[in-house]
C-alpha positions in Angstrom: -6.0 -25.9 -81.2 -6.4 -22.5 -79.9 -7.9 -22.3 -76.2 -9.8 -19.0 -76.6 -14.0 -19.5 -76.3 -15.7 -18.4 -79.1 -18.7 -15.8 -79.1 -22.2 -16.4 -78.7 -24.6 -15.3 -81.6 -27.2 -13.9 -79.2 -25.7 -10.2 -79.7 -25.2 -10.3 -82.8 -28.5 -8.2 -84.4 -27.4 -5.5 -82.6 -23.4 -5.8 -83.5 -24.4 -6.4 -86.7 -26.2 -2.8 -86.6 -23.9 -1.3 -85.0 -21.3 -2.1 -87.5 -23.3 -1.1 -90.9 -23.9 2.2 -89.0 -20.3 2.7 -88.6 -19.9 1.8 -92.6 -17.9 -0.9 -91.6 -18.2 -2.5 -95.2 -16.2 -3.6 -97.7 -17.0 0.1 -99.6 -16.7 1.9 -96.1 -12.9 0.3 -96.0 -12.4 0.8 -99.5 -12.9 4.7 -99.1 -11.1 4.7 -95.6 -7.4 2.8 -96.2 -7.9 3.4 -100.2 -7.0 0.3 -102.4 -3.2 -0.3 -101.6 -3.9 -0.7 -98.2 -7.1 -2.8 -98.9 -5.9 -5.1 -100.9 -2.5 -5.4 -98.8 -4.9 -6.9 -96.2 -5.9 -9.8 -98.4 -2.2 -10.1 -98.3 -2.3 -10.6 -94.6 0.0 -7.4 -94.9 -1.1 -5.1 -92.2 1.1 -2.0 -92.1 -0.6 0.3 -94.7 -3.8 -0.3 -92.9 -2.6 0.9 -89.3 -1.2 3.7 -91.5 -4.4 4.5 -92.3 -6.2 4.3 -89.2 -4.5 6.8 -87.0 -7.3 9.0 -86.2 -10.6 7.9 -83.7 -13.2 7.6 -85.8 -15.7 4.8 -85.4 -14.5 3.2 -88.9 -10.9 3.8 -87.4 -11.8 2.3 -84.4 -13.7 -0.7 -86.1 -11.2 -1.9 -88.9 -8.2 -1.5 -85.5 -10.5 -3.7 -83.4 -11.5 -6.1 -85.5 -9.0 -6.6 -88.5 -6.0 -5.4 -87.4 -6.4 -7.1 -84.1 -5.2 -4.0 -82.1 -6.6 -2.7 -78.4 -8.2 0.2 -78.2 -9.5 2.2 -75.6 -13.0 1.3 -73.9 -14.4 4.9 -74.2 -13.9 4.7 -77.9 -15.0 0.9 -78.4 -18.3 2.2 -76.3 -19.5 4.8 -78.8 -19.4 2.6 -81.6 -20.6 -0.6 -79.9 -23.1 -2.1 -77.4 -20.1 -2.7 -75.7 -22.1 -4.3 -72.8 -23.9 -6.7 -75.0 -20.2 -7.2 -76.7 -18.6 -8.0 -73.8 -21.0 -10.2 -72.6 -21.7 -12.2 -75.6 -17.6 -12.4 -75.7 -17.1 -10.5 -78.8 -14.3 -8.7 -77.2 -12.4 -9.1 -74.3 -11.5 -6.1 -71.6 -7.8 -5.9 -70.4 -5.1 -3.1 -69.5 -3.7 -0.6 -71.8 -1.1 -1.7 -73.7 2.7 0.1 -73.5 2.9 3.1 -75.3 6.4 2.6 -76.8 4.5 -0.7 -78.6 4.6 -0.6 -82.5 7.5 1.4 -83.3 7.1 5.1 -81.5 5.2 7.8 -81.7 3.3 7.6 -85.1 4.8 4.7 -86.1 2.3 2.2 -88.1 1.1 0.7 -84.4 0.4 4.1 -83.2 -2.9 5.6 -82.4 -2.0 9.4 -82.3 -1.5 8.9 -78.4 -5.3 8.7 -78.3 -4.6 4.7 -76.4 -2.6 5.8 -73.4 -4.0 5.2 -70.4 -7.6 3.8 -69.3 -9.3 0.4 -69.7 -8.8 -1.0 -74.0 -11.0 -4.1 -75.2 -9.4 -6.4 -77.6 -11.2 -8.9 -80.1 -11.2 -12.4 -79.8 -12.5 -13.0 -83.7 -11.4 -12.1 -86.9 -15.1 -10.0 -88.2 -14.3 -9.1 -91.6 -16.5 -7.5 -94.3 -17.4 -9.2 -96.9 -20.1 -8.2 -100.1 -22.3 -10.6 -101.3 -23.3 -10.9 -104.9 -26.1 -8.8 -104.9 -24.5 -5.8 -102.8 -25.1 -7.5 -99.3 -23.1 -6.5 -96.3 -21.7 -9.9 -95.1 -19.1 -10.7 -92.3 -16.8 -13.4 -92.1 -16.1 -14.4 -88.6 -12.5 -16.6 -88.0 -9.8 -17.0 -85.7 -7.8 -13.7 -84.9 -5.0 -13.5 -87.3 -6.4 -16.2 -90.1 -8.9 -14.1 -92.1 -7.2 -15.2 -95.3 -5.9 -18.6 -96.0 -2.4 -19.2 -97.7 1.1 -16.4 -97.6 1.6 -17.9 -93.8 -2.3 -17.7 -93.3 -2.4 -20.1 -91.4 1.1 -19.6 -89.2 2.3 -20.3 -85.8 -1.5 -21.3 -85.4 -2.9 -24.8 -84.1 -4.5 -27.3 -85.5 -7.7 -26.2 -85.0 -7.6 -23.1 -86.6 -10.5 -21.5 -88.6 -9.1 -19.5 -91.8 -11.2 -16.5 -93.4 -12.0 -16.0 -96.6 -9.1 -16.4 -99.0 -8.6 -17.4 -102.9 -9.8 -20.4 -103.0 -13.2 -19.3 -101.2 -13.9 -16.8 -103.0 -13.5 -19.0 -106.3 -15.3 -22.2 -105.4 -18.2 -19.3 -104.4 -17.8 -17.8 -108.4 -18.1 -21.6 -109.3 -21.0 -22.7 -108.2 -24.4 -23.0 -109.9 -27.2 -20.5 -108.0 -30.4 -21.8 -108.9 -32.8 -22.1 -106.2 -33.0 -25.5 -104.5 -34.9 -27.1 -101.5 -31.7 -28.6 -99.8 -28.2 -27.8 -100.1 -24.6 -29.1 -98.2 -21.3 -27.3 -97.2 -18.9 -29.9 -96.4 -16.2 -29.0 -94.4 -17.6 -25.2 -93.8 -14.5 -23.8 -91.8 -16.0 -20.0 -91.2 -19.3 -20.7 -93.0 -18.8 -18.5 -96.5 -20.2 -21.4 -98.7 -23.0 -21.8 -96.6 -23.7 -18.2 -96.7 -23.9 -18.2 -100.3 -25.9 -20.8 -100.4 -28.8 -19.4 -97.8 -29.3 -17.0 -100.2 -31.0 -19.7 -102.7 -31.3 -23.2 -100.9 -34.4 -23.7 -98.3 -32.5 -25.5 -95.9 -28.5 -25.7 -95.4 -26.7 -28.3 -93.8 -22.8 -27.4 -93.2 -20.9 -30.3 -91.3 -17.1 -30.0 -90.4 -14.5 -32.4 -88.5 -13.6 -29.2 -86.3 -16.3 -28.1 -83.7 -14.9 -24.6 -83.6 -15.3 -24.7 -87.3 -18.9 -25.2 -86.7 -19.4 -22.2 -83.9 -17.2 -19.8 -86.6 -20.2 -21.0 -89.2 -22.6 -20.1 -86.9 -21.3 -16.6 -86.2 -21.0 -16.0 -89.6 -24.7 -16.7 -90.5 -25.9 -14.5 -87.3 -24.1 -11.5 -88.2 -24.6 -11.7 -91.7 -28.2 -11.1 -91.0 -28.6 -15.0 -92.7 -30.8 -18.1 -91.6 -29.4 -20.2 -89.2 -27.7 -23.3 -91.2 -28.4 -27.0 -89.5 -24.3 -27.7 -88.3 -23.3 -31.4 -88.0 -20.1 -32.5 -86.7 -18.1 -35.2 -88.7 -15.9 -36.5 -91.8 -17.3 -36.1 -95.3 -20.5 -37.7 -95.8 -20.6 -39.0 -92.3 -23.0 -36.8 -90.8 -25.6 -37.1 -93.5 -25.7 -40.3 -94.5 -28.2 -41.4 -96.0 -29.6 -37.7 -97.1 -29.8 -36.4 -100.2 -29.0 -32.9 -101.5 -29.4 -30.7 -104.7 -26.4 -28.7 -103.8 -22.9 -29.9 -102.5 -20.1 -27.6 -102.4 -16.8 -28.3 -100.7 -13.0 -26.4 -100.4 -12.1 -29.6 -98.7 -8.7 -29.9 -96.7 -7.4 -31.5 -100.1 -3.6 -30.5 -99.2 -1.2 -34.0 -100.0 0.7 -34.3 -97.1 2.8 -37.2 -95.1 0.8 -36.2 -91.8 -2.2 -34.6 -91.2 -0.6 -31.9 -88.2 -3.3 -29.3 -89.5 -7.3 -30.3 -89.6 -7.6 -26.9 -92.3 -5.4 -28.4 -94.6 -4.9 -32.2 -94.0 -7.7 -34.6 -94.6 -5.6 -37.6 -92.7 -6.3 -39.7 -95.8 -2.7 -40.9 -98.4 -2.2 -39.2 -101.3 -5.2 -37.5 -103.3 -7.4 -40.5 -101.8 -9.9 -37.9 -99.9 -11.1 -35.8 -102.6 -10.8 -39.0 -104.6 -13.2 -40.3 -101.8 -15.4 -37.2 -101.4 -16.1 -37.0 -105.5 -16.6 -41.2 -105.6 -19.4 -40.7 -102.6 -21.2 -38.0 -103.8 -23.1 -39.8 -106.7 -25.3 -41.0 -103.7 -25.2 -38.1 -102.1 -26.9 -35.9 -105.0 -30.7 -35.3 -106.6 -31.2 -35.6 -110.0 -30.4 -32.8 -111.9 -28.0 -31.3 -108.6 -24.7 -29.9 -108.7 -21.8 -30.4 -106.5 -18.6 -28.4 -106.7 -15.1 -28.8 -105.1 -11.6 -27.7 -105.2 -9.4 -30.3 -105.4 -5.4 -31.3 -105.5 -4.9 -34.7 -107.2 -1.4 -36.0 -108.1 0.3 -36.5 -111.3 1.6 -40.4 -110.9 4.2 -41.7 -113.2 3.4 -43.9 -115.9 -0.3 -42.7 -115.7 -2.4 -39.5 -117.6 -3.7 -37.5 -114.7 -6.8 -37.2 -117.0 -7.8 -40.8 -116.5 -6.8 -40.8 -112.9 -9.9 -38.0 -112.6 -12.5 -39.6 -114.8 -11.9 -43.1 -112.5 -12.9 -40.5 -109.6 -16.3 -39.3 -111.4 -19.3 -42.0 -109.8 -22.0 -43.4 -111.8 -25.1 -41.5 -112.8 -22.9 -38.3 -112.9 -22.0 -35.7 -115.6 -18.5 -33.6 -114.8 -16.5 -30.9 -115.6 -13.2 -31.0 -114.3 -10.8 -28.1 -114.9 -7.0 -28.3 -113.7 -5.9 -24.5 -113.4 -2.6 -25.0 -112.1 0.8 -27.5 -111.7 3.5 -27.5 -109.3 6.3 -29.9 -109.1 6.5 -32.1 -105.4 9.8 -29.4 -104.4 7.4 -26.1 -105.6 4.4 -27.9 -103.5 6.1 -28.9 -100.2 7.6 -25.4 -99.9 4.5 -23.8 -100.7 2.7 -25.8 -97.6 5.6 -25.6 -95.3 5.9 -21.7 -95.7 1.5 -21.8 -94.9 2.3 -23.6 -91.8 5.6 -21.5 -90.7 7.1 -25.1 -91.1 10.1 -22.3 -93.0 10.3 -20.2 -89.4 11.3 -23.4 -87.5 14.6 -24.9 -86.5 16.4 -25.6 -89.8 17.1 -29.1 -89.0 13.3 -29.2 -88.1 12.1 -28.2 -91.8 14.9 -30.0 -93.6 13.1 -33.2 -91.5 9.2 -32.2 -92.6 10.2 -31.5 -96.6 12.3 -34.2 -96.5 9.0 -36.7 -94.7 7.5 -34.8 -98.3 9.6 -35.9 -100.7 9.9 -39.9 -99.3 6.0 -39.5 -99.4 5.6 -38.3 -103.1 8.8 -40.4 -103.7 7.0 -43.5 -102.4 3.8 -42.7 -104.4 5.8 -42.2 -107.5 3.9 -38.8 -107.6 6.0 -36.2 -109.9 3.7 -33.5 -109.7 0.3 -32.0 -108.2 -2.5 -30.4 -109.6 -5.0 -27.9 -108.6 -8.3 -26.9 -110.2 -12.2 -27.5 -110.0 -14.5 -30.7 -110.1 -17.7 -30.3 -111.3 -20.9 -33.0 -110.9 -24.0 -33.0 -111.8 -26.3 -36.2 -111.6 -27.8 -36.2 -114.9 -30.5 -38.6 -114.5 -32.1 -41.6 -113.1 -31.0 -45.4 -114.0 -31.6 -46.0 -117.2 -31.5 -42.7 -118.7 -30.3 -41.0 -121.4 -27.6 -39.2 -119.1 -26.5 -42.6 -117.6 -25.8 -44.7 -120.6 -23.8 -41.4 -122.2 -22.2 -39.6 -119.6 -20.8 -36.7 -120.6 -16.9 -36.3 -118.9 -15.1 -33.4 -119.8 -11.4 -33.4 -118.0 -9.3 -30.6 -119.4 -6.4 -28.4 -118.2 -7.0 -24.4 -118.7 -4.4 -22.3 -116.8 -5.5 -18.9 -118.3 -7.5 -16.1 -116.9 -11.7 -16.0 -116.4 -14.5 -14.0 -115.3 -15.9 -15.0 -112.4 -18.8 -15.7 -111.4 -18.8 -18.7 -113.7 -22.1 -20.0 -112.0 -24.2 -19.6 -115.2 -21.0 -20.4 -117.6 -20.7 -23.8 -115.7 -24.5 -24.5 -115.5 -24.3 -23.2 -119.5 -22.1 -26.1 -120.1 -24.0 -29.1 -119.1 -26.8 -28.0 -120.8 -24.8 -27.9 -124.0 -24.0 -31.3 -123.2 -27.3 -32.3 -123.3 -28.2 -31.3 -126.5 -25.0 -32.7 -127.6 -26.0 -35.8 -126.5 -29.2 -35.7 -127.7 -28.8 -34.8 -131.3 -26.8 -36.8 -133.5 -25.1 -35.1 -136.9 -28.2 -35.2 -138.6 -30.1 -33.4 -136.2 -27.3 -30.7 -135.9 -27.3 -30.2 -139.5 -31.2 -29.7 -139.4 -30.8 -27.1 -136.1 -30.4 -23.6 -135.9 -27.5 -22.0 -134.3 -26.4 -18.4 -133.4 -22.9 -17.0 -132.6 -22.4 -16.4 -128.7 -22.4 -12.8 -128.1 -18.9 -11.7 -127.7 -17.0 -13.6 -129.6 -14.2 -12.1 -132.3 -12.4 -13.4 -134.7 -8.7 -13.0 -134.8 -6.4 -14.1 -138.4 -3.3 -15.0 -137.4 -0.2 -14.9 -140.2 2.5 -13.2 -141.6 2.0 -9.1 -142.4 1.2 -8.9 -146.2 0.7 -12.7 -146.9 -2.4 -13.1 -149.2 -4.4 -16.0 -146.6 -4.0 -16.2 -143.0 -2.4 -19.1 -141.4 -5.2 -19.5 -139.1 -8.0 -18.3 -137.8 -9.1 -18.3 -134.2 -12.2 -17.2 -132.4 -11.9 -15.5 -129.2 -14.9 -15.6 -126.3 -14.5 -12.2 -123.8 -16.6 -14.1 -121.1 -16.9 -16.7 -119.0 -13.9 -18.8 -119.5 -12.2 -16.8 -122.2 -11.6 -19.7 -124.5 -10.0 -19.5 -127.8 -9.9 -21.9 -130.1 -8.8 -22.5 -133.9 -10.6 -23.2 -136.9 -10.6 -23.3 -140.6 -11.8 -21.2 -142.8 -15.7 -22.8 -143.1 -16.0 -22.9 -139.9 -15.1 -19.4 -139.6 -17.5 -18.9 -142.1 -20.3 -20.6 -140.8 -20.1 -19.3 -137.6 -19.5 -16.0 -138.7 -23.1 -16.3 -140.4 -25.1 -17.9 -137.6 -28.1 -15.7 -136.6 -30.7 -18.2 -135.8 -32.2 -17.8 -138.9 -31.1 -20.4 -141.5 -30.8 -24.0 -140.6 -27.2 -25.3 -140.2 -27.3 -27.3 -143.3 -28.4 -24.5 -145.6 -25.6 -22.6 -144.3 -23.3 -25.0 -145.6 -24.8 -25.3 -148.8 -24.2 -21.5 -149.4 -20.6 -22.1 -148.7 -19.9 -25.1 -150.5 -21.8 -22.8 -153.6 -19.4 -20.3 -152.8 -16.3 -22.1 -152.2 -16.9 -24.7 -155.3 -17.2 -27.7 -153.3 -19.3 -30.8 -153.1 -22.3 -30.0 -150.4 -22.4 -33.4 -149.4 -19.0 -33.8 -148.9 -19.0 -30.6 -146.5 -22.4 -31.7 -145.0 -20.4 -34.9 -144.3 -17.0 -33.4 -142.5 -18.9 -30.7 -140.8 -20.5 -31.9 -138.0 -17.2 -32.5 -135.9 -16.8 -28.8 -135.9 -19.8 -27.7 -135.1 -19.8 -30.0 -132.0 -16.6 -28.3 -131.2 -18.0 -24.9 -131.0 -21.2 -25.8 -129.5 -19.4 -27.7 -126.8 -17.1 -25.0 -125.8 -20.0 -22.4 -126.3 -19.2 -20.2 -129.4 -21.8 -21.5 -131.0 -26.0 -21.4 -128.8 -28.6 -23.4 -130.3 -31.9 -21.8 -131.0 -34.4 -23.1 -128.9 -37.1 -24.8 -131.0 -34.2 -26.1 -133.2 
């Protein structure tokens, strides 16, 4: 674990201004380094950047300090900063100048125009990295120096008690989750405090706990100079440091990584095999109100001689509606790699890292594990003992690899209510209800050029998750004709008129399909209906 003390919030209001003045934002660096260089960042690439930022102007000066991690010279650091107050609340750190010759010559990328020789430089001891919230605001994220995005050697040459940025997987569990207001919500394992962030924005109160104390003090920073309300921060394990509290939010990017060790506290949960996020989804049942939502990221593995589907819905605890998503598969060779390259396991003596992916493969080996999936778990406790929503849970486990529009907040919220009126209305009720087509939705035929009847036909959604799915040609029909209007019965009367078929006999095979397109959202039920 790195050594270095962390700042102290107490500065922070007037860092915090002192940054927005200097348009230290995610448009400010959009306009300054240009979209290349911007998005090379996320990359942890820094070149283009230190390209960009040559000249001495107090975004210049900001974006060198702060995310490029470079020295600059007091005098300039002063007229962008309460430097005092920066100093002292040990935002940044006051040293000698560096050597001249550093960073490849004269305006070479690590160059500053030879406005750094000489004098007194400050240096930063965080990572402060702008970040805009949903609604516009000007957020920072505040981690260790060098870690501001998790993943592509992130996480590198670093100890184990690093504290990573914002990365992928933040920024999607953050799209994921369900913003409705709520009295209390939870950030499990908060690391530099983003889900928390999001969630003062709509919960009264936010816990965030974490197994690493520096974790914690990142969180806190975070909050300050994001301008947001101080979260309640608890030390300890999963449910550990609230036990016996409920919430109406969880959210989690646990350390879910499968590993024979746990070296790294940001990645390994200590725990064999997928048994802590098996462990964290089991123990949140208890954990959640009725009618919350709780959202993680998960890995789980793919065990021979067993469907991965029914080793998640074991994983789903009683009371509890999910959703579970896997976005992505690697095999046990394509997984190790891609951990041992995060941990610059690949930069090591070569007998070292032929030792750690070998310890991998005896561990997956000894698991009979041939494969290990990524995506989303979804909960939300649907009711009380005894109710509707715990005699008929509604489980949805289902592997979708292609692209979506985040936020999916109101997509995911979107589904579970559509599970509720699919649980509530049996095929005779649907055929009495009113349905109208989702907006955005086309229909595509799909056949050979000239041939008389399409082979198929499939409707396409252009939000949320983008589904497409194929259907025949009454469905097509029906839902092409769904305004709300006409009940869904009558609508199949017309086309059974039309098509020269028994009603009945179409009123009878019917239903199935319609629960298809209302559960996957083509089709919205008209309230009332």
């Amino acid at each position: 674990m790195s050594t270095t003390s962390l700042p102290a919030p107490d500065h922070s209001p007037r860092l915090r201004d002192a940054l927005l003045a200097a348009d230290f934002t995610v448009d400010g660096l959009l306009d300054l380094l240009g979209a290349p260089a911007y998005a090379a960042l996320a990359r942890s690439e820094t070149v283009p950047a230190l390209r960009a930022t040559r000249g001495d102007t107090p975004l210049e000066t900001l974006v060198r300090l702060f995310l490029l991690q470079r020295p600059v010279p007091a005098e300039r650091a002063r007229a962008v900063l309460p430097l005092g107050e920066c100093l002292a609340g040990g935002w940044v750190v006051e040293g000698a100048a560096p050597d001249s010759g550093t960073g490849g010559g004269e305006g070479g990328p690590g160059s500053d125009a030879g406005t750094d020789a000489g004098g007194a430089h400050v240096s930063a001891t965080v990572d402060v990295r702008p970040y805009g919230g949903p609604e516009g605001e000007d957020w920072f994220i505040v981690s260790d120096l060098g870690c501001a995005v998790g993943g592509a050697s992130g996480a590198s040459g670093h100890g184990e008690g690093v504290v990573l940025g914002v990365g992928g997987a933040s920024t999607t569990l953050a799209g994921l989750t369900v913003r409705t207001p709520v009295a209390k919500a939870l950030d499990i394992g908060t690391g530099s405090g983003i889900q928390a962030l999001h969630a003062a924005r709509h919960a009264t109160a936010v816990t965030a706990t974490d197994l690493n104390p520096r974790a914690l003090e990142c969180a806190r920073l975070t909050l300050a100079l994001s301008g947001a309300p101080a979260a309640e921060l608890r030390a300890g394990s999963l449910f550990e440091p609230v036990d016996g509290e409920t919430y109406d939010l969880i959210v989690s990017n646990p350390p879910f990584v499968i590993s024979p060790g746990a070296r790294l506290t940001y990645r390994d949960g200590g725990m064999g095999g997928d048994d802590l996020c098996r462990t964290l989804v089991q123990e949140t049942g208890d954990r959640l109100a009725a009618g919350g939502y709780a959202h993680f990221l998960a890995n789980w593995q793919h065990v021979e001689g067993e469907e991965w589907q029914d080793r998640l819905r074991s994983w789903v605890p009683r009371g509890c509606d999910a959703w579970i998503v896997q976005r992505e598969v690697q095999d046990v060779t394509q997984y190790a790699e891609l951990w041992l390259r995060d941990s610059g396991d690949h930069r090591a003596d070569p007998e070292a890292y032929a030792a750690r992916y070998d310890a991998w493969l005896d561990e997956f080996e000894a698991r009979k594990t041939k494969a290990v999936g990524f995506g989303w778990i979804t909960l939300r406790k649907s009711g009380s003992e005894g109710s509707e929503g715990s005699h008929h849970p509604s489980v949805v486990v289902e592997e979708w690899p292609h692209p979506v529009e985040q936020p999916l907040g109101d997509t995911v919220r979107a589904h579970f209510e559509r599970q509720d009126y699919l649980r509530t209305h049996d095929d005779a009720a649907l055929l009495t209800a009113h349905f109208a087509l989702a907006p955005e939705v086309v229909q595509e035929q799909v056949g050979l050029p000239g041939a008389e009847d399409p082979e198929h036909v499939v409707l396409r959604q252009n939000r949320g998750m983008r589904r497409a799915t194929k259907v025949d040609t009454v469905a097509a029909g029906f839902a092409g004709v769904c305004d709300g209007t006409l009940s869904a019965g009558r609508i199949l009367d017309a086309i059974a008129q039309l098509m020269g078929e028994d009603p009945v006999l179409l009123r009878d095979r019917t239903p199935q399909a319609i629960r298809l397109l209302v559960g996957e959202g083509f089709l919205v039920p008209v309230a009332g209906s």
